[in-house]
C-alpha positions in Angstrom: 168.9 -59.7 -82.3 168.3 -63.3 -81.2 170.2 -65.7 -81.5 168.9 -69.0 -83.8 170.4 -72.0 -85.5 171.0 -71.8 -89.1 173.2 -75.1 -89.5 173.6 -79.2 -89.3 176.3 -80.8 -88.1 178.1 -82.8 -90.7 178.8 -85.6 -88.5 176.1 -85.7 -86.1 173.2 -83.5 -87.8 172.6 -81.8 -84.5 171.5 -77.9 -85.1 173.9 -75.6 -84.1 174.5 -71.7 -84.5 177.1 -71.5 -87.3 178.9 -68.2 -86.9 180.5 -66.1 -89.8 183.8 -66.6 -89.0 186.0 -64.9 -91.0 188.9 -68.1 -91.0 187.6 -70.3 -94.1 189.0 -73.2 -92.1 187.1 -72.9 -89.0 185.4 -75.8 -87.9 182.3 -74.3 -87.0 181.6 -74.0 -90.9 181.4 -77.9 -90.9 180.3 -78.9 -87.3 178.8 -78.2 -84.2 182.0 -78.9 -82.1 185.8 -79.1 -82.8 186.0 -83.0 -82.0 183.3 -83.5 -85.1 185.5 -81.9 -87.1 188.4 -84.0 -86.6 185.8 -87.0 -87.4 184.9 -85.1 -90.5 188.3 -84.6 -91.5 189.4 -88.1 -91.3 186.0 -89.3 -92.6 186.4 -87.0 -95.5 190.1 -87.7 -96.3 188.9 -91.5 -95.9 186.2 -90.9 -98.8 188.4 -89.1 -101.1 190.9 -91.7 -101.0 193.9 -89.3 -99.3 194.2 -92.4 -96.7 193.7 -95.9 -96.6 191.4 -97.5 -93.9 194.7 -98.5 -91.7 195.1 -95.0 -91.5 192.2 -93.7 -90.7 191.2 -96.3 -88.4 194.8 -95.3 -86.7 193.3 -91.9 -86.4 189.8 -92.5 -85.5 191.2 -94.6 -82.3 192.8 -91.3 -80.9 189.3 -89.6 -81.2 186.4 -89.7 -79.0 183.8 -91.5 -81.1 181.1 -91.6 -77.3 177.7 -91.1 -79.1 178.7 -92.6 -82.4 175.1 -94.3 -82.2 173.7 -90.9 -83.0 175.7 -89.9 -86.1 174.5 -89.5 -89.0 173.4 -92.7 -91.3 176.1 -92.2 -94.1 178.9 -91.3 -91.4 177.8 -94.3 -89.4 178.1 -96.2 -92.9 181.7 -94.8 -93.6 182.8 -95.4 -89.8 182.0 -99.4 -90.1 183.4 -99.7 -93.5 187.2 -98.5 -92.5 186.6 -100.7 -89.2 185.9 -103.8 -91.7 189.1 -103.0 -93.9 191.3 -102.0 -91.6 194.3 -104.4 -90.2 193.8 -105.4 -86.5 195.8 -102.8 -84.6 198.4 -104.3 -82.9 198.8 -103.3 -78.7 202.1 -101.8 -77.8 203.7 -103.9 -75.1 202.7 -107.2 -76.3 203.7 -110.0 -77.8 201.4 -112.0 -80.5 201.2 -115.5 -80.5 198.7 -117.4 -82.9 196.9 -120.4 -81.1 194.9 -123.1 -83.1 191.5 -124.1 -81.0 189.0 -126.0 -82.6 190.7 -126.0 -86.2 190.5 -121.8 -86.1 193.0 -119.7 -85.8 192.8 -117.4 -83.2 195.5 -114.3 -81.4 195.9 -114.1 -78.1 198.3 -111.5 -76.3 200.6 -111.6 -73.6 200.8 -108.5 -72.4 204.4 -107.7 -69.9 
């Protein structure tokens, strides 16, 4: 029997061969690969309001996001929205000082 794809990844709409698995978590339900799926978790808990956009933003930045230019249009959408709401995240190890240039106010670090 050949092989063929009979699914779309959630995330990145790629094709992929979804298998039966019998787990009803398995990621291969949702998306082609198990680093989507942690995209689509976060996206998803994001959506249905389970975490703010601090959090998920947190989360996204310890994912690899390389070929976020080819997601999907409405995960695209999402991804830019918790970017826009989220805090600034902070860098561990330095310290914060506000600066005013040109009447703005502006951060700059000082990393040690």
């Amino acid at each position: 029997m050949k092989d063929y794809n009979n699914a779309f990844c959630r995330i990145c709409g790629s094709e992929y061969r979804r298998c039966n698995c019998s787990s009803e978590e398995s990621w291969r339900k949702v998306t082609d690969t198990a680093e989507h799926y942690q995209i689509f978790c976060v996206v998803r808990d994001y959506v249905n309001q389970i975490i703010d956009a601090d959090k998920a933003n947190s989360l996204l930045g310890k994912l690899d996001l390389t070929g976020s230019d080819k997601f999907r249009p409405n995960i695209k959408d999402v991804l830019s929205e918790i970017k826009s709401k989220a805090k600034p995240v902070q860098i561990k190890g330095g310290a914060r000082n506000s600066v005013k240039t040109n009447n703005k106010k502006t951060a700059k670090w000082n990393n040690k």
